[in-house]
VOZA-438288 format. One line per 10 residues: number of its first residue (from 0); their letters; for each residue x, y, z of C-alpha. Coordinates in Angstrom, 2 decimals. Layout:
! VOZA-438288
NUM> a> X:Y:Z; ...
***
This chain:
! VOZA-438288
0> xxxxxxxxxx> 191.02:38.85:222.90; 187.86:40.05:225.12; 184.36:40.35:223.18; 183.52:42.97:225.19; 184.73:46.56:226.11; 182.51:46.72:229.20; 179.19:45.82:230.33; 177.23:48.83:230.48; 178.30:48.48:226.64; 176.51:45.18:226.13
10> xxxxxxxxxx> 173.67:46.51:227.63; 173.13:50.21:226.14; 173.87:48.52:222.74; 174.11:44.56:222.91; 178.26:44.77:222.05; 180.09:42.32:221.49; 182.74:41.68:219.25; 183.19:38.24:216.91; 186.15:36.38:217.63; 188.87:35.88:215.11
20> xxxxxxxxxx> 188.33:32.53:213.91; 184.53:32.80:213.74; 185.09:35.98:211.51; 187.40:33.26:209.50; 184.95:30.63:209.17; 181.91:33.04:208.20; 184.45:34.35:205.13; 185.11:30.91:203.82; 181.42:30.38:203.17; 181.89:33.41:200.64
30> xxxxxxxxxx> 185.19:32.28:199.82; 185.83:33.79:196.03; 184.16:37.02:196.85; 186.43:37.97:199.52; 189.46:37.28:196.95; 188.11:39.03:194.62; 189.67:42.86:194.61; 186.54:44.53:193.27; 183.51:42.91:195.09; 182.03:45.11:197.68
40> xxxxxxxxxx> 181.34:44.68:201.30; 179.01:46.50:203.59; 179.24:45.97:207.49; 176.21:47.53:209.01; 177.71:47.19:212.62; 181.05:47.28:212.01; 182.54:48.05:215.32; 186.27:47.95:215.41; 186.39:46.09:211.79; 186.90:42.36:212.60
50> xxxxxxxxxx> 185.18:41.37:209.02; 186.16:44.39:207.48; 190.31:44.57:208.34; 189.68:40.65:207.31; 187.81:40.73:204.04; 190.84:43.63:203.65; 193.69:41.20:203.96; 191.86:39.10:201.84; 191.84:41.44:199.20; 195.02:42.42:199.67
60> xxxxxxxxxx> 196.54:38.89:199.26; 194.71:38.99:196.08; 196.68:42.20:195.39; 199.96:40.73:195.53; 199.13:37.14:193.86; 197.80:39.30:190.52; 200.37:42.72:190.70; 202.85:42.30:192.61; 205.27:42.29:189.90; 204.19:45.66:189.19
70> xxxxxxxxxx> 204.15:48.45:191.97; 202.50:51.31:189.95; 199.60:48.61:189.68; 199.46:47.07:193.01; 199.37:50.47:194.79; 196.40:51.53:192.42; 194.78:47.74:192.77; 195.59:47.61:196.75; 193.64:51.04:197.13; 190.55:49.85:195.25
80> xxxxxxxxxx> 190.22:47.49:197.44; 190.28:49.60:200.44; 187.95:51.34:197.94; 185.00:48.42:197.65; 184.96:48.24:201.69; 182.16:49.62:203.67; 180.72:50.09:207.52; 178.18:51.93:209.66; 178.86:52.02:213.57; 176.92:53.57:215.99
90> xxxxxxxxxx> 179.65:54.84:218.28; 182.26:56.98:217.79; 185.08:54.99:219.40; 184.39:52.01:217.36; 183.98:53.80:214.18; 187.55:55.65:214.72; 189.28:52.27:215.63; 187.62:51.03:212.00; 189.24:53.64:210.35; 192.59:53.44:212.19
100> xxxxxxxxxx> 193.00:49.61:211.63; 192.31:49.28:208.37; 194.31:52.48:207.35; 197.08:50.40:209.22; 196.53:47.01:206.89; 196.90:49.07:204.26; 200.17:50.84:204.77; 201.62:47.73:206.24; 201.07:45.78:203.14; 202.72:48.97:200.88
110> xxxxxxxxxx> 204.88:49.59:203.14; 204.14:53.29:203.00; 203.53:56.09:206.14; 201.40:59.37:206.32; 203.63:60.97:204.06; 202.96:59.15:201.22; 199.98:60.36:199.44; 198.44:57.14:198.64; 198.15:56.95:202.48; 195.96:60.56:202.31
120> xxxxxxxxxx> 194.00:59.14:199.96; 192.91:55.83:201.35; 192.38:57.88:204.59; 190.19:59.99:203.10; 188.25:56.95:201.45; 187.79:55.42:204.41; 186.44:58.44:206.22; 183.67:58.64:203.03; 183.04:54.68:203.30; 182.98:54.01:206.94
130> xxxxxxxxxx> 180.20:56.21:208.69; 179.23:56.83:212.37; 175.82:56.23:212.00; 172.44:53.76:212.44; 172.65:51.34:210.04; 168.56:50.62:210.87; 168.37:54.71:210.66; 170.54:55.10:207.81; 171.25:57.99:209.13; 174.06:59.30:210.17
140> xxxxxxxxxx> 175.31:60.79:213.61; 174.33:63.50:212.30; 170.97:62.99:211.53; 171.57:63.21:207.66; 170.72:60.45:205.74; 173.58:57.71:204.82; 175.51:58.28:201.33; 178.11:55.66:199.90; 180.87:56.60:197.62; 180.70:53.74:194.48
150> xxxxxxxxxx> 184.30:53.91:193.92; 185.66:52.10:190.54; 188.90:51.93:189.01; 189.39:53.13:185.57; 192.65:52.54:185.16; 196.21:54.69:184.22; 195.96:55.81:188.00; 192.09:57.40:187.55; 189.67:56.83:189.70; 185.74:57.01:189.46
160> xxxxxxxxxx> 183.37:57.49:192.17; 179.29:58.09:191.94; 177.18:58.82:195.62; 173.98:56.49:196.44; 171.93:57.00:199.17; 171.38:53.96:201.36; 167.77:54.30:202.03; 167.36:55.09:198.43; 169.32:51.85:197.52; 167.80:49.59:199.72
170> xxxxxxxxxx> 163.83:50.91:199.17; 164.88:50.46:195.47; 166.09:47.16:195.50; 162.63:45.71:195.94; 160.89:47.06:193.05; 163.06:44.90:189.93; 162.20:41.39:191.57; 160.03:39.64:189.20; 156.20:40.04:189.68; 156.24:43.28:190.94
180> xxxxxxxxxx> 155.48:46.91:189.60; 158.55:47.87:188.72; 159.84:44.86:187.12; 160.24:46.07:183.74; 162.66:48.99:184.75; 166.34:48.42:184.51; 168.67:48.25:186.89; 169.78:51.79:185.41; 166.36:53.37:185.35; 166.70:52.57:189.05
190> xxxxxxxxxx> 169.87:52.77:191.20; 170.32:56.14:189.86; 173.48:58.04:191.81; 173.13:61.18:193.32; 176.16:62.92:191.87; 178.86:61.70:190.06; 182.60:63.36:189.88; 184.41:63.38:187.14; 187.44:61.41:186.77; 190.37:62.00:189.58
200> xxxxxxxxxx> 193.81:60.58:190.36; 195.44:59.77:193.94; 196.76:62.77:193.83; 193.03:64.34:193.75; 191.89:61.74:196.22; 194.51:62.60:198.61; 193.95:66.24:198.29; 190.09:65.86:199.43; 189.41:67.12:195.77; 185.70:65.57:196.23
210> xxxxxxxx> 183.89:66.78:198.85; 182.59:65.47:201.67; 179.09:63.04:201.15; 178.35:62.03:204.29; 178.98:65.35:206.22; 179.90:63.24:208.85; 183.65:62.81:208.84; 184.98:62.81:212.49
***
């Protein structure tokens, strides 16, 4: 596998890809959050998704091990994890190749094709949760500032999602550490979402039932 697509690449925008096994070792050191279905990842360079289509199969192994008896609730459990995923590229082709391979991990471990609408619906996920953007920015391609879809499972096939704004998130963050002004505020005094939706099924999802955040969708 080469590191690099070119390099005028490396040089417009210091590219270049981490090799398989160094993706592998970097996971173990968080070991039990990449296992677990419902922790949350964000990529802020994403490229092509080395960590991402990794942490996925990770996930997804998870998936099997605690519903795989049950395919009503590792379809539900396998797209939550696609779900708690997330990346910012900068360009276009590597933020399309994102998409595409971890759509493909996906339906691979269902078994399932574009017909199927739990395929729609993690497509559509992905296109809310991995953005062509400036992670430094946080804003998109666009020009609009960055919003992440907090997706949660509530179970019987619903799904719950609330939008955050990255800058807001991050310039937010600071203000509960001890010592400061805003210690005494709670955590949800603070990360406050933007808009919530109200409950929706796959169905819903695959349907686009739920706008667009990002406005940046390509």
């Amino acid at each position: 596998m080469s590191l690099i697509k070119s390099k005028k690449r490396v040089a417009d925008h210091g590219e270049v890809f981490t090799p398989p096994w160094l993706v592998e070792a970097m996971l173990e050191l968080v070991k039990g959050e990449t296992e677990r279905i419902d922790s949350r990842f964000l990529e802020p360079a994403c490229g092509s998704g080395n960590f991402l289509v990794a942490i996925l199969r990770r996930k997804l192994a998870a998936v099997e091990l605690k519903y795989g008896k049950s395919d009503f609730e590792k379809r539900q459990y396998a797209l939550l994890a696609v779900m708690c995923l997330y990346g910012i590229e900068l360009l276009a082709d590597n933020i399309a190749e994102c998409r595409a391979n971890m759509l493909e991990v996906f339906a691979d471990y269902l078994n399932i094709d574009e017909t199927d609408e739990l395929y729609c619906a993690a497509s559509r996920v992905l296109s809310q949760n991995l953005i062509h953007g400036d992670a430094l920015a946080m804003r998109t391609s666009h020009d609009r500032p960055i919003v992440f879809a907090q997706w949660s499972y509530l179970g019987k096939g619903k799904f719950q999602r609330r939008d955050f704004r990255l800058d807001v998130l991050t310039h937010m963050a600071g203000f509960a550490e001890e010592g400061t002004l805003f210690a005494h505020l709670g955590k949800h005094e603070i990360f406050t979402p933007t808009k919530s939706y109200p409950p929706m099924t796959v169905g819903e999802l695959a349907r686009g039932e739920f706008g667009d955040s990002s406005g940046d969708v390509a």
